[in-house]
C-alpha positions in Angstrom: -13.1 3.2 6.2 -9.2 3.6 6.8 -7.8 6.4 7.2 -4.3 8.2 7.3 -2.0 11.4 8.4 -2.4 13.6 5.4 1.2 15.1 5.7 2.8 16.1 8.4 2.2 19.5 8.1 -1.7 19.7 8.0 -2.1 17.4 11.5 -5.2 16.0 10.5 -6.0 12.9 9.3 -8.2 11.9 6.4 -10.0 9.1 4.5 -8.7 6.6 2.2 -11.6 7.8 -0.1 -12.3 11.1 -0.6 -15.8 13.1 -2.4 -15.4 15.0 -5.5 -18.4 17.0 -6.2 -17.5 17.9 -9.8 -19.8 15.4 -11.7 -23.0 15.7 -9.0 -26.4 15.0 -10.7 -28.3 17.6 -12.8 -31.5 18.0 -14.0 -32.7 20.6 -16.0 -35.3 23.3 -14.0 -36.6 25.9 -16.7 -34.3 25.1 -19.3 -31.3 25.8 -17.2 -28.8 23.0 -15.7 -29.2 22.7 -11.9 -27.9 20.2 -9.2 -30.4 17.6 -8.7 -29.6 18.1 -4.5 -32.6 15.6 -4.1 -30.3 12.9 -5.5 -26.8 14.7 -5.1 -27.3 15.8 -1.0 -28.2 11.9 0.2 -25.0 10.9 -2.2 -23.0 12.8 -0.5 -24.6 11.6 3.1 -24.0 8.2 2.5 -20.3 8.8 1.6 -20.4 10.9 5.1 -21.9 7.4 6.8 -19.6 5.3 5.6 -16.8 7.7 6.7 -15.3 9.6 4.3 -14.4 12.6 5.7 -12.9 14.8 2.8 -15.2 16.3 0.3 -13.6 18.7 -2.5 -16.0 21.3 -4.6 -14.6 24.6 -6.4 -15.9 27.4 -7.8 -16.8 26.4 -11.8 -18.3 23.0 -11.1 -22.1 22.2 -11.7 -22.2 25.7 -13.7 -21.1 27.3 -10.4 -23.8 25.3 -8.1 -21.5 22.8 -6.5 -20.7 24.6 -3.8 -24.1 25.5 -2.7 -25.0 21.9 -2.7 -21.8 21.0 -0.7 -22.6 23.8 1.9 -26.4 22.4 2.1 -24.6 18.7 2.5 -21.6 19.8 5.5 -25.3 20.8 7.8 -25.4 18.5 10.5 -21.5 16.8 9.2 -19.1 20.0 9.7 -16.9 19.1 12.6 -16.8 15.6 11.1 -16.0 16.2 7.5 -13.0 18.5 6.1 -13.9 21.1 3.3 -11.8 21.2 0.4 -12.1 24.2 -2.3 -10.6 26.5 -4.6 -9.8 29.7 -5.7 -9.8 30.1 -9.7 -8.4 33.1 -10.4 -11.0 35.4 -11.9 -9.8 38.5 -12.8 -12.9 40.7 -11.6 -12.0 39.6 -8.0 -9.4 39.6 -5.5 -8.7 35.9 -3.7 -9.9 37.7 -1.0 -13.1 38.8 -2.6 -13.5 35.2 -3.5 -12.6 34.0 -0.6 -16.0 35.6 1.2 -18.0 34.6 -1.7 -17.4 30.8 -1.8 -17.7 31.1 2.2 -21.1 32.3 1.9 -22.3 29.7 -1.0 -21.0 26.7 1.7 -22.7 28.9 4.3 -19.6 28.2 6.6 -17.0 29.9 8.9 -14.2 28.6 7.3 -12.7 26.0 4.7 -10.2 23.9 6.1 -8.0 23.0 2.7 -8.1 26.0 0.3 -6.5 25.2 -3.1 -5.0 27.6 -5.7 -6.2 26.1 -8.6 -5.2 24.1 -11.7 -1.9 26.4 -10.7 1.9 25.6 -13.0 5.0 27.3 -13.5 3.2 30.5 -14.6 3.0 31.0 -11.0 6.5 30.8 -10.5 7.0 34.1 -12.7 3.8 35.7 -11.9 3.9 39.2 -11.1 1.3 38.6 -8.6 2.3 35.5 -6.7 3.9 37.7 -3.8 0.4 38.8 -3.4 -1.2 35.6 -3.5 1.0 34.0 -1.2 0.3 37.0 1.2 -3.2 37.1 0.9 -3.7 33.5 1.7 -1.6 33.7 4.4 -3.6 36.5 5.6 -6.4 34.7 5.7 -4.9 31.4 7.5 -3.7 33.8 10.0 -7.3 35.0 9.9 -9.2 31.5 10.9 -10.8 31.6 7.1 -8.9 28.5 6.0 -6.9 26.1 8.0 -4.6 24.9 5.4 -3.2 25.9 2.5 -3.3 24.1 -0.9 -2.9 23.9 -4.7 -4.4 21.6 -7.0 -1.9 20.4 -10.1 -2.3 19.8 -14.3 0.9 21.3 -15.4 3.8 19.4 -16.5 4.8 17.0 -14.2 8.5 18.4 -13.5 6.9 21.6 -11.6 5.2 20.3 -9.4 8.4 20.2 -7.2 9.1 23.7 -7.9 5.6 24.7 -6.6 6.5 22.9 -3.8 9.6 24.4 -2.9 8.1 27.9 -2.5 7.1 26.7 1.3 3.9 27.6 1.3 1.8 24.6 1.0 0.5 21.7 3.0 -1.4 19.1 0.4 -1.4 19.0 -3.3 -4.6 17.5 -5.6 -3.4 15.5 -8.7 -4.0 13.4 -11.3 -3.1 9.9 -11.1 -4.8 6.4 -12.2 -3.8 3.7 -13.9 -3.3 5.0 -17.6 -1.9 8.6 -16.5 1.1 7.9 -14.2 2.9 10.6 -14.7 2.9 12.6 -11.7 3.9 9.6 -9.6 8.0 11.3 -9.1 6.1 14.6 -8.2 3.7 12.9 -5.6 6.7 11.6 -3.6 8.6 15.0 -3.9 5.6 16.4 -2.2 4.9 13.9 0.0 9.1 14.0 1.7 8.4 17.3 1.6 5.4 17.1 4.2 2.5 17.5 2.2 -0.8 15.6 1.9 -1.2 14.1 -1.4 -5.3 13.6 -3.1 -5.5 12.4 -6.1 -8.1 12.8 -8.7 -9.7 11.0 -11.9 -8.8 7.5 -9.5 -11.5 5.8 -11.1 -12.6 8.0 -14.1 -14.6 10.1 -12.7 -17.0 7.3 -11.0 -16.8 5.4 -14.5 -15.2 2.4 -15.6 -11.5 2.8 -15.6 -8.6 0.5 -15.9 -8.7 -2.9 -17.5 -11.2 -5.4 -18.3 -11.9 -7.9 -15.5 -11.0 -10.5 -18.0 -7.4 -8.9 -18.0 -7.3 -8.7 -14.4 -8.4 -12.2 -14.0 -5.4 -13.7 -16.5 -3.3 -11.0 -14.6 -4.0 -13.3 -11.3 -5.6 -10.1 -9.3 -9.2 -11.2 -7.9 -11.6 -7.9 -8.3 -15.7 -7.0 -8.5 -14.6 -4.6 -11.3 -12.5 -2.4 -13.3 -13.4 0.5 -11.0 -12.1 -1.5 -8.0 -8.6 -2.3 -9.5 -8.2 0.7 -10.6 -8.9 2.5 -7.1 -6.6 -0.5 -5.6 -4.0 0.7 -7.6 -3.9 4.3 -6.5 -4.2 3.6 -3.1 -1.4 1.2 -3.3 0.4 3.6 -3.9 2.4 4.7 -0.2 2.5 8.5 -1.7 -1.4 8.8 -2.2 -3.1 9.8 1.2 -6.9 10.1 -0.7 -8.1 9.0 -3.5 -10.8 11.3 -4.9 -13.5 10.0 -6.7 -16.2 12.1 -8.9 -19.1 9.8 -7.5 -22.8 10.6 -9.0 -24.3 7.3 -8.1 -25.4 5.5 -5.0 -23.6 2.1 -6.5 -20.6 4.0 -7.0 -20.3 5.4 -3.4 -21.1 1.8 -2.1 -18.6 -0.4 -4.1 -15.4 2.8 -4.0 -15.9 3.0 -0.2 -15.5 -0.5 0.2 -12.8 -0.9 -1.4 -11.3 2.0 0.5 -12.1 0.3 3.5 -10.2 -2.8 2.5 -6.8 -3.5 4.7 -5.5 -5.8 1.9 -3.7 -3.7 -0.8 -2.6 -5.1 -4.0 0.3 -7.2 -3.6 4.0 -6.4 -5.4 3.3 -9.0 -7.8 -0.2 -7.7 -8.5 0.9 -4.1 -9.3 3.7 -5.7 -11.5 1.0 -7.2 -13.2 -0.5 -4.6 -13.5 2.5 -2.4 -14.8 3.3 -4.5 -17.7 -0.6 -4.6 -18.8 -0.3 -0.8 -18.9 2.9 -0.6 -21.1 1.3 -3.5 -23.5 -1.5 -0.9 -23.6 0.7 2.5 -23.4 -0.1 3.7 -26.5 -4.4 3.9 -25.7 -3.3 6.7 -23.6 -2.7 9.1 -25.6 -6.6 9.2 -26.0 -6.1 9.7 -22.5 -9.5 12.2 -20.9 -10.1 12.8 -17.3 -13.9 14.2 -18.9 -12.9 17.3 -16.8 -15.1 18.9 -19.5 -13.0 22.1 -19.5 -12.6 21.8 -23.3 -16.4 22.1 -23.9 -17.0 25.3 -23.2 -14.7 27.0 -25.5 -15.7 25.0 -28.7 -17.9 27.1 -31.0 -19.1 24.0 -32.5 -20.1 22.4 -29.3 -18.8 19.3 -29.8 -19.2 16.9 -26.8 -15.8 16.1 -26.7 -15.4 14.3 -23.3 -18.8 11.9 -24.4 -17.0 11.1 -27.8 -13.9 10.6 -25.9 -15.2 8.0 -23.4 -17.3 5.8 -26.4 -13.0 5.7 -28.1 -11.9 4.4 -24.7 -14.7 2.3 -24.4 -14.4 1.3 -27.5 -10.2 0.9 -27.8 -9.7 -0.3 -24.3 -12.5 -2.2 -23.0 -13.6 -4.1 -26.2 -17.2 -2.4 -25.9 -17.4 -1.9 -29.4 -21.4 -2.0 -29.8 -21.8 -0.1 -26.9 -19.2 2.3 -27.3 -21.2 2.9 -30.9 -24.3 3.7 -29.2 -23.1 5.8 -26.8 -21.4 8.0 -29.5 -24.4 8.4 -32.0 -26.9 9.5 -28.9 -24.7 12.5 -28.5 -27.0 15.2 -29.4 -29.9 13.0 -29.6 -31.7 13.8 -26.5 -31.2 16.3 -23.4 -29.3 13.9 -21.4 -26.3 13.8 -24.0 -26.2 17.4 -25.6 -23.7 18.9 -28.1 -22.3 17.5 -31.8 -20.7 14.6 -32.8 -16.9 15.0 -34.1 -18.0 16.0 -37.6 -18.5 19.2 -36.5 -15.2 20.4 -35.5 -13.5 23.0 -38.0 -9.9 22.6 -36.4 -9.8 25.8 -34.3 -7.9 24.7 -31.7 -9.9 26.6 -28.7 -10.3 23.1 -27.0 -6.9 22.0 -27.1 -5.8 25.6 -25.3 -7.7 24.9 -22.4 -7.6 20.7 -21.7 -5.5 20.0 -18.5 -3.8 16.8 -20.3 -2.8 18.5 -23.3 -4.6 15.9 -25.6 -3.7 16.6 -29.1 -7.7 16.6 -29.4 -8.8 17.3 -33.2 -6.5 15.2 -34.7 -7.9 12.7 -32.0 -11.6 13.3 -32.9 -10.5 12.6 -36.8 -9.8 9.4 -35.2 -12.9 8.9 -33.4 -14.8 10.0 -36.8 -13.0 7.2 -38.7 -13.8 4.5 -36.1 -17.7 5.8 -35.5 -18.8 7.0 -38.9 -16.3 5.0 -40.9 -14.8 8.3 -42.2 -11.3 10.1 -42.7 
């Protein structure tokens, strides 16, 4: 594994790979959703073995389990591994109040990168920022967290602003090969001092980039998709970690070798590369990180991150057959819940909460027309 300063504010040093614990396994216990820590804990272990030593969790994923499961993980790893998590801003607690709470689900002493989160220029303005900025400091000053952070999905021009209130020593991101957007941000942040993760490198642990066929006529020798696209971020001299959503033992293996390879995509590679993603510029407006924030506030519950991945699948890759399959098991079987886009009535709840501002029903009309040949 390589690793590098994160910043040159925080001190530390972090791997080239880092664990998102956003997509762990679930199984269903009762008729509830719970973390599958049988599967998810030795996931985790193995990343932990083959040395990555940053592992991010917050307080909504897994239905609010993932940071039990993380805290269960750290037992045995916590002076070798740094903690990542985040406060979310519910409005029945204090960050404070949080705080303590998330402490006690990891079961630890302190959390050595704690992240306001998904925060934007509302901050800026907010009539409680003062207090924010105070309280976290209070508890840095306190030994609860070690550094303080803020994780990104605002427009890409404030992410400098949010930097120039002083206060912060990394930043979470997204960034991959079909949303570059945040790329003038990441090296505002990064001559500014700050570590720099970013997330969604690889889609979430699933196939994300180009075809191999397209890498292969672009002259840039890969195993996979997945592997280019990690090369790429990490190529990048801005991106300290690249965090991947890994649910999968093959997915831990293959990212954290190529995290651990000293040969970075050449200039003429990511040139390559650049000009197959403006041939290709338009797919991303389709663009979904499967963040699944959308999901919950559809009344319909439409699966709109599954539907969303058999378009790109579709579109991008060529997988037409199987991107057809994948769409018409959606609410099939307890392993692909929810409704298929002919449910959605055009309410708009989705759109108000997705990260990427993806114009998303008149996408899903889209994604209708292609998968059940309708308008």
């Amino acid at each position: 594994m390589r690793y590098t300063p994160f910043g040159t504010k925080s001190g530390v040093s972090i791997s080239r790979l880092g664990f998102g614990s956003m997509r762990l396994p679930m199984t269903e216990v009762e008729g509830k959703q719970v973390v599958d820590e049988d599967k998810a804990i030795p996931l985790i272990h193995r990343a932990f073995e083959l040395g990555v030593n940053y592992i991010d969790s917050a307080w909504f994923y897994c239905d609010h389990l993932s940071e039990y499961t993380v805290g269960k993980a750290l037992k045995g790893w916590r002076d070798r591994v740094y903690l990542s998590t985040k406060y979310p801003f519910e409005k029945d607690y204090t960050l404070r109040q949080l705080l303590e709470i998330q402490m006690t689900k990891l079961d630890v002493d302190y959390i050595d990168f704690y992240h306001l989160h998904g925060i934007g220029a509302w901050l800026l303005t907010s009539e409680r920022r003062d207090e924010y900025i105070r309280e976290l400091t209070q508890a840095k000053e306190e030994g609860l967290i070690r550094h303080i952070a803020f994780s990104f999905h605002d427009k890409p021009e404030v992410m400098p602003q949010l930097v120039d209130l002083g206060i912060f020593e990394s930043v979470l991101c997204q960034y991959n090969l079909l949303d570059r957007a945040n790329e003038p941000g990441m090296a505002y942040a990064k001559a500014h001092g700050l570590g720099v993760v970013v997330m969604g490198p690889v889609g979430g642990g699933r196939v994300a980039g180009m075809a191999p066929e397209t890498a292969k006529r672009l002259g840039i020798t890969v195993r996979s998709s997945a592997e280019l696209a990690l090369r790429f971020v990490l190529a990048n001299p801005n991106v300290d970690c690249a965090l991947s959503g890994m649910n999968a033992l093959e997915q831990v293996e293959e990212n954290a070798a190529t995290a651990s390879n000293t040969d970075p995509l050449s200039p003429d590679e990511v040139a390559g590369i650049n000009a197959a993603m403006e041939e290709n510029k338009r797919l991303a407006e389709l663009y979904c990180t499967g963040c699944n924030y959308c999901t919950p506030h559809c009344p319909q519950e439409i699966n709109i991150p599954t539907i969303f991945s058999a378009m790109n699948n579709d579109r991008i890759y060529g997988l037409h057959e199987f991107a057809h399959s994948q769409y018409h098991q959606i609410g099939t079987n307890q392993w692909v819940r929810g409704k298929k886009a002919d449910a959605c009535t055009e309410c708009g709840a989705c759109e108000e909460h997705c990260p990427q501002h993806i114009a998303i029903r008149e996408q899903l009309k889209e994604c209708r027309a292609v998968f059940e040949g309708e308008c």
